[in-house]
N, C-alpha and C positions, 0 to 999 in steps of 0.2 A: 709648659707642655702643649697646651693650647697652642701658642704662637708659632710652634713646632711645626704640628700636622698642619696647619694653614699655609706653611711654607711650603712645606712638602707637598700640599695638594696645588697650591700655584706652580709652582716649578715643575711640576706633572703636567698640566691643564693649562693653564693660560699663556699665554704670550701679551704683550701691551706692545702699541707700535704708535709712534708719533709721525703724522706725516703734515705738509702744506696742501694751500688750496691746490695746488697740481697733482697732489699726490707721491710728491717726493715725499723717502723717506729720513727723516732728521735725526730719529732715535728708535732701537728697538730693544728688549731683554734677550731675543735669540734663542727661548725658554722651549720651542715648538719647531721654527726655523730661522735657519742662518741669513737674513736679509743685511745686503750692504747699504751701510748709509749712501744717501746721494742720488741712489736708484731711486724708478718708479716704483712705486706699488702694483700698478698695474701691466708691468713688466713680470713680475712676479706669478699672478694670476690674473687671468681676464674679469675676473666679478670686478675686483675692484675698479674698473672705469665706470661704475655707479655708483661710485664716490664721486666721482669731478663736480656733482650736480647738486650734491648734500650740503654745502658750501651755502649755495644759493636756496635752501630749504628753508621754509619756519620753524621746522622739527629739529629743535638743538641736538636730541638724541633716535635715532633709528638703530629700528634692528633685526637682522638677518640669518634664518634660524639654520641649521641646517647645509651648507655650501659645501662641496667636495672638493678635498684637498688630498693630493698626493704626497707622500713624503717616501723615499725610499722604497720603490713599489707597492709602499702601503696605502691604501684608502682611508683617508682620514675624514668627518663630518663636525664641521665645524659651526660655532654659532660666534656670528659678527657681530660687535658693539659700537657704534660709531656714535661720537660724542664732537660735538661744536667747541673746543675751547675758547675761541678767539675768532675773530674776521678771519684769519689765515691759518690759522692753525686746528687739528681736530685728534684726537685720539680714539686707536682702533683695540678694542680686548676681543681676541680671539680665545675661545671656549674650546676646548675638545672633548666633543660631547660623542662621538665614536662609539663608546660601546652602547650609552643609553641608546642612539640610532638604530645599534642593530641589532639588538635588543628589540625595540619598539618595532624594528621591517621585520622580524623573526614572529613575532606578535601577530602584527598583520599578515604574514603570508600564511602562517597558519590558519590564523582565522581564514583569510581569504580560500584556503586550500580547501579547510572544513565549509565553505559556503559550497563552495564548489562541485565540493564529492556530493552535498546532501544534493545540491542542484541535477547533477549527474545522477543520486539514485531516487529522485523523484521522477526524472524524464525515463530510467529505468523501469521503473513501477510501471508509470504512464504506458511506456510500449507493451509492460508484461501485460498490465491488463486490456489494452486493445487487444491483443496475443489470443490470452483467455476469452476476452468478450466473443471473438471472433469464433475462437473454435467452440466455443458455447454456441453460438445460432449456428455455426455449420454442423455441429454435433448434432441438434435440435432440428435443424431442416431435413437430415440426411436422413435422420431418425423416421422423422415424420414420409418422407418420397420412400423409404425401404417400408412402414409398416403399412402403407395405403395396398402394394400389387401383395405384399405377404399376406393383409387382411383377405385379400380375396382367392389367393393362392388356398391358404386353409378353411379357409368358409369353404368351398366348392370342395374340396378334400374331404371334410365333413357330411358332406350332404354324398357325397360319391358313395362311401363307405354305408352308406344305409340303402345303396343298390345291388341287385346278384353279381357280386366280382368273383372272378377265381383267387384261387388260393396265392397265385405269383403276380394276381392284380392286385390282390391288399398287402402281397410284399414290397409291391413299387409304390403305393400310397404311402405306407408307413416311413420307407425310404425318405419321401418327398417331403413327409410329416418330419422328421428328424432333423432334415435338413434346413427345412424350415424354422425349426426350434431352434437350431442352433444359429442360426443367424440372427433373429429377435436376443437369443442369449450373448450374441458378440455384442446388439448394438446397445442393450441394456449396460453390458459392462462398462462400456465406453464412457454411457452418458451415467455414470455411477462415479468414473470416476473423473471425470468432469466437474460434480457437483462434490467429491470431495476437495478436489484441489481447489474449488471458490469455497470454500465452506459454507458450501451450500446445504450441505447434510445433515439432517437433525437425528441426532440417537432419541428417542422415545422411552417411557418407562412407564410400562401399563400391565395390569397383569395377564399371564398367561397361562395355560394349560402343557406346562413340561411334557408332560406326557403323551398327549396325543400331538405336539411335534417330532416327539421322538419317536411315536409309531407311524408316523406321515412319512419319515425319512427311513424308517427298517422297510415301511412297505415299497417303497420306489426302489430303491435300491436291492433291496433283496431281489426284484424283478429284473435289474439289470445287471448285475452279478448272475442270475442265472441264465442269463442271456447270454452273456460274454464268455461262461463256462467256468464261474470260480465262485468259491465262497462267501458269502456273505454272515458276517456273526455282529451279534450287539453283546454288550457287555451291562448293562446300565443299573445301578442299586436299586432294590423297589425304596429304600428308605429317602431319596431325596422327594422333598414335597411336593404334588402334583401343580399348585398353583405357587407359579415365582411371578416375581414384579422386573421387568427388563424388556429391552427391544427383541421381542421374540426374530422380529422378521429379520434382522440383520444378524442375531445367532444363527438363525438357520441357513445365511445367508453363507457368511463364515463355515459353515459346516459342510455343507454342499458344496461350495468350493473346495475345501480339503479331499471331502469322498468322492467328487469328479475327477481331481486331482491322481485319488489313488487308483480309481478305476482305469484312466488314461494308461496308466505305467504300472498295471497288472493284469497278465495276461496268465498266470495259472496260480493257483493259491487259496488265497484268500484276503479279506478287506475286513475288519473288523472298527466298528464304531464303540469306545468303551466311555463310561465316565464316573469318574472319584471323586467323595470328598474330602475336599482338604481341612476344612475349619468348618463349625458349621454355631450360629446362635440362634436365639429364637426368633431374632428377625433377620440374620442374613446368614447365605451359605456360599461356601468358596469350592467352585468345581473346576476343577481338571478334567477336559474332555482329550480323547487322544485316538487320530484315525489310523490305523498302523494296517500297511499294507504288505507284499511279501513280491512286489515288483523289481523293477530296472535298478530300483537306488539310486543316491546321488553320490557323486563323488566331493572330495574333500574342495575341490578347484570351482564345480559346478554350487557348491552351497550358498561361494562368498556371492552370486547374485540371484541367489533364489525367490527372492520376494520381486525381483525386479522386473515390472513389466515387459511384457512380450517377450519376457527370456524364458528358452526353452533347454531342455535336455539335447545334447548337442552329439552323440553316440552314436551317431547313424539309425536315430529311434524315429520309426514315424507315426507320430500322433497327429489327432484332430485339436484343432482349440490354439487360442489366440497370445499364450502366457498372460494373461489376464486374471486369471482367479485366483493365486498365491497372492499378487500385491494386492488384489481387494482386497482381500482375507485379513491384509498386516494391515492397514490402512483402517477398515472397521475396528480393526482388535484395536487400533491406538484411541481412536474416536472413544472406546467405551472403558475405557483404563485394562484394557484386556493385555495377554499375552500370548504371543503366538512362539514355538520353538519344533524344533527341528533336528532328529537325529535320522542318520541314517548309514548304511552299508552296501557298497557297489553290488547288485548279483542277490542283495537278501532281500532288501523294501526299505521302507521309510518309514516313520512314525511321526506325526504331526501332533503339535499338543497346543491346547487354548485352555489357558487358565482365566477366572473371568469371576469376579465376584457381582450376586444379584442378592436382592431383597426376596425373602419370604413373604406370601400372602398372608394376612391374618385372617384370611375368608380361603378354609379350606372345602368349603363347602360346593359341589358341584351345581351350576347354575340349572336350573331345570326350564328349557322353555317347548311353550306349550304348542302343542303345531296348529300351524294356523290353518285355517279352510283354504284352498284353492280357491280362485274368480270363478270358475263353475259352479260354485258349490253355493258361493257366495251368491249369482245370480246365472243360475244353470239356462234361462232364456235369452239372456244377453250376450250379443254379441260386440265387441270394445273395439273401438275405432283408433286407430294407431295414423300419425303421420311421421313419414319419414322425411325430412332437409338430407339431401345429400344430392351432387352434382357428378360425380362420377358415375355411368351408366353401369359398369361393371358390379360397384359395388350395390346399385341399384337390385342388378338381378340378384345378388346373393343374399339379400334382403328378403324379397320378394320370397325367393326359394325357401328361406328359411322360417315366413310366415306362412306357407303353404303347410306345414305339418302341425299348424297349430290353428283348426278351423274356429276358436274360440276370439279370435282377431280378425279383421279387416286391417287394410294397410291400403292408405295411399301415398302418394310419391310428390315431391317438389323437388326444382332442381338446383333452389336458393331460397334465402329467408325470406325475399319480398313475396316468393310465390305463394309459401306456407304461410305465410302471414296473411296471405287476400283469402284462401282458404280456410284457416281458423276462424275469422270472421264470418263464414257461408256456412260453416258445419261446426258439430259440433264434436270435440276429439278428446280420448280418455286420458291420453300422451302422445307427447311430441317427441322422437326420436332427431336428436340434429348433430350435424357433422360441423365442426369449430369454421372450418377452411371452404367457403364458399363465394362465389363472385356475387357483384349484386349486392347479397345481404349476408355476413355471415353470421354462426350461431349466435355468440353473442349480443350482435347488434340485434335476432330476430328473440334473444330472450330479454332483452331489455324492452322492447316492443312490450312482449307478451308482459311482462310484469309490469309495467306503468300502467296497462289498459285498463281505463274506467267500468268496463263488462268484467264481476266474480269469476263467470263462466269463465273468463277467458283468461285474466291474471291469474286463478289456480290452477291451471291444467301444470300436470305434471311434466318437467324435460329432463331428459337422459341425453346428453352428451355422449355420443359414439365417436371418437377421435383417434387420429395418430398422431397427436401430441401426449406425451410421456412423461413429460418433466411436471414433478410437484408443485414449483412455480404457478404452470399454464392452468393446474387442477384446481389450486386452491382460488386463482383469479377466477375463474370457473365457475366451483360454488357457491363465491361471494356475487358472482353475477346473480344468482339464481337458478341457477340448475342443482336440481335435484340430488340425480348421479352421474356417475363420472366413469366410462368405458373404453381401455382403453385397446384399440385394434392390435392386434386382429385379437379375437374375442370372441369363444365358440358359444356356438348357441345354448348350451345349458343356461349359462350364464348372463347370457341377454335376456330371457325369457323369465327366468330367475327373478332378476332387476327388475323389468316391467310389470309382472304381477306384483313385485311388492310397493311398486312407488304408486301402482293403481291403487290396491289395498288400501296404504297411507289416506292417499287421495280423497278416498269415500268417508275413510274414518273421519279424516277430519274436517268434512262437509256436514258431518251429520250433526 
């Protein structure tokens, strides 16, 4: 049985051929191909004229892996065996090794294919994130050149409105105010969703006060529903607990996107914000929030790209806004294992729904804090010397104007950190107000200064960063510089003055 298949696989596979030192062939089996005695070998195939030399080798046996042989338009891969019998004589066993070949090329080309594609989607990646890096600093600069002239657009806005206007002059303020808002809200979105697509975005989980977001957003909205001439309703259980544990700021973030949404595309009706619970234990509760409005509607065609940036209702409908807040909205929901859904009826309205599980607070207790004395009050003879870093002259004056209504302050002016820095050293200042982006010396470089400085006086003075840089990035590089807080333009003045009194406050406290 054995001696069988041995046959069977030589008479498959092998051929043996006898040839002379010329290459003549003397003898063959014919097992492969029909060679006639008397011929060359290398009449046959050209490899073999690297036989004629084998002869005169030291190597009684060589061998040749691999050689392509035709047979009947077939491709054959053969491996050659050459063997020295005699001074004249040598014998040649040819192998047909064909399938193992292409077999092992099949092997290799796939491997090689797979090097190839991964090499192709590394150089892929490679472009995407140049792509991304790219439109990241162009996102981030644009950000920065649009909220520099808006900073000062609504600073001066601000300061107007506390002059005698008529009644169609504080129509065109507000106009301008609106306009303004909504452009900080386009460039927000932008660089929002910028830093989701680098995953740059962190969901947080801290506790918050349910409820007074939820009367933050009946109060806004209730103001602008009766603005626009429609309804506004909330729906919301007193039984869900006032303190949850979760990213308030990108719930509400999500929310306000839905109800701008429905405000956009309801022009008579009503807008109602409602919220259910689904499950509820002692430490987590599962809500369904749902903004149903009584609008435009969507149609069945318009739904399949509803979440999809910049897409809008396409009906001859014309709105303000950039189709931008539906895909944040699905984009945070997926970030927090949220659920965002969607019914709706052409002609009736929409109903928006985010289902969203949070943690309960075990501290239902409301935080009590104590109000603290104003800098008046604290040293009613003192007057606190403020420096301003900033090089733009505009923003300058809007500065200036706006310490004007607070004669509790002095304010001087520099128009880069080396300048504020020869000054710091000449006087002495309660805080340093500094803009990031300065020639010369900028913030940074002038808070690294201030904080190495061998003078107490002068390494604890307090800095409040005023900037139009926006990204979390540039803020958290920021505080780890040393700076205290973080403002970002344009920035009304409640809110600057705000800040300053309390990083002064800080300041003394922790001097004493």
């Amino acid at each position: 049985m054995l001696e069988k298949i041995k046959q069977e696989y030589f008479d498959r596979s092998t051929q043996i051929i006898l040839i002379d030192k010329e290459n003549k062939i003397l003898d063959s089996d014919h097992r492969l191909f029909k060679l006639k005695t008397g011929t060359y070998l290398h009449d046959f195939h050209a490899f073999f004229f690297t036989l004629l030399d084998a002869f005169e080798s030291d190597e009684k046996t060589q061998y040749f892996p691999s050689i392509k042989f035709e047979r009947e338009g077939e491709d054959l891969f053969l491996d050659v065996n050459f063997t020295r019998e005699s001074d004249d004589k040598a014998s040649i066993i040819l192998n047909d090794c064909t399938k193992y070949y292409k077999d092992l090329h099949q092997i290799y080309q796939i491997r090689n294919e797979s090097i190839l594609k991964y090499r192709i989607s590394e150089e892929n990646n490679r472009v995407l994130e140049e792509q991304r890096n790219f439109k990241n600093k162009f996102l981030s600069t644009i950000s920065h050149e649009i909220r520099t002239p808006i900073n000062a657009i609504k600073g001066f806005l601000e300061i107007l409105t506390l002059t005698e206007l008529s009644q169609e002059q504080l129509d065109l303020v507000n106009i301008i105010q609106n306009s303004s808002n909504n452009l900080i809200s386009l460039i927000d979105d932008l660089i929002d969703i910028s830093r989701i697509e680098a995953g740059k975005l962190k969901i947080d989980s801290k506790r918050f006060d349910f409820k007074a977001m939820i009367s933050a957003l009946e109060e806004t909205y209730s103001l602008k529903c009766r603005e626009k001439g429609i309804e506004f309703k909330l729906a919301i259980p007193k039984s869900i607990p006032q303190y949850l544990v979760g990213d308030d700021l990108r719930i509400n973030q999500i929310l306000i996107n839905l109800l701008e949404n429905a405000l956009k595309y309801t022009t008579s009706g009503y807008i109602e914000l409602r919220a259910n619970i689904k499950k509820q234990t002692s430490s987590t509760i599962d809500l369904k929030f749902e903004v149903q409005d009584t609008g435009y509607g969507i149609s069945d065609k318009e739904m399949e790209n509803i979440f999809i940036m910049f897409d809008r209702l396409k009906r001859g409908i014309n709105v303000e806004g950039s189709g931008l807040g539906l895909s944040i909205a699905k984009q945070l929901a997926d970030l927090m294992n949220a659920d965002i859904s969607v019914a709706s009826k052409v002609d009736e309205g929409s109903t928006f729904g985010l289902d969203i599980k949070l943690k309960i607070s075990h501290n239902q207790s409301k935080s009590r804090k104590r109000k603290s004395k104003s800098l008046t009050e604290l040293e009613p003879d003192k007057k606190f010397r403020i420096l301003m870093a900033e090089d733009i002259e505009i923003n300058q004056m809007l500065i200036m104007k706006m310490f004007r209504t607070h004669p509790e302050y002095s304010l001087d002016l520099a128009k880069n950190g080396e300048i504020a820095l020869r000054l710091i050293k000449e006087r002495e200042y309660d805080l340093i107000l500094a803009d990031l982006t300065m020639p010369i010396m900028d913030g940074l470089d002038l808070t690294h200064h201030i904080r190495t400085s061998e003078n107490p006086k002068i390494s604890k003075i307090p800095i409040v960063a005023l900037t139009a840089h926006a990204s979390n990035d540039e803020k958290e590089q920021t505080l780890a510089a040393g700076v205290n807080a973080y403002l970002v333009k344009p920035v009304n003045s409640a809110l600057l003055f705000e800040t300053v009194a309390e990083q002064i406050k800080k300041s003394k406290r922790s001097r004493k």
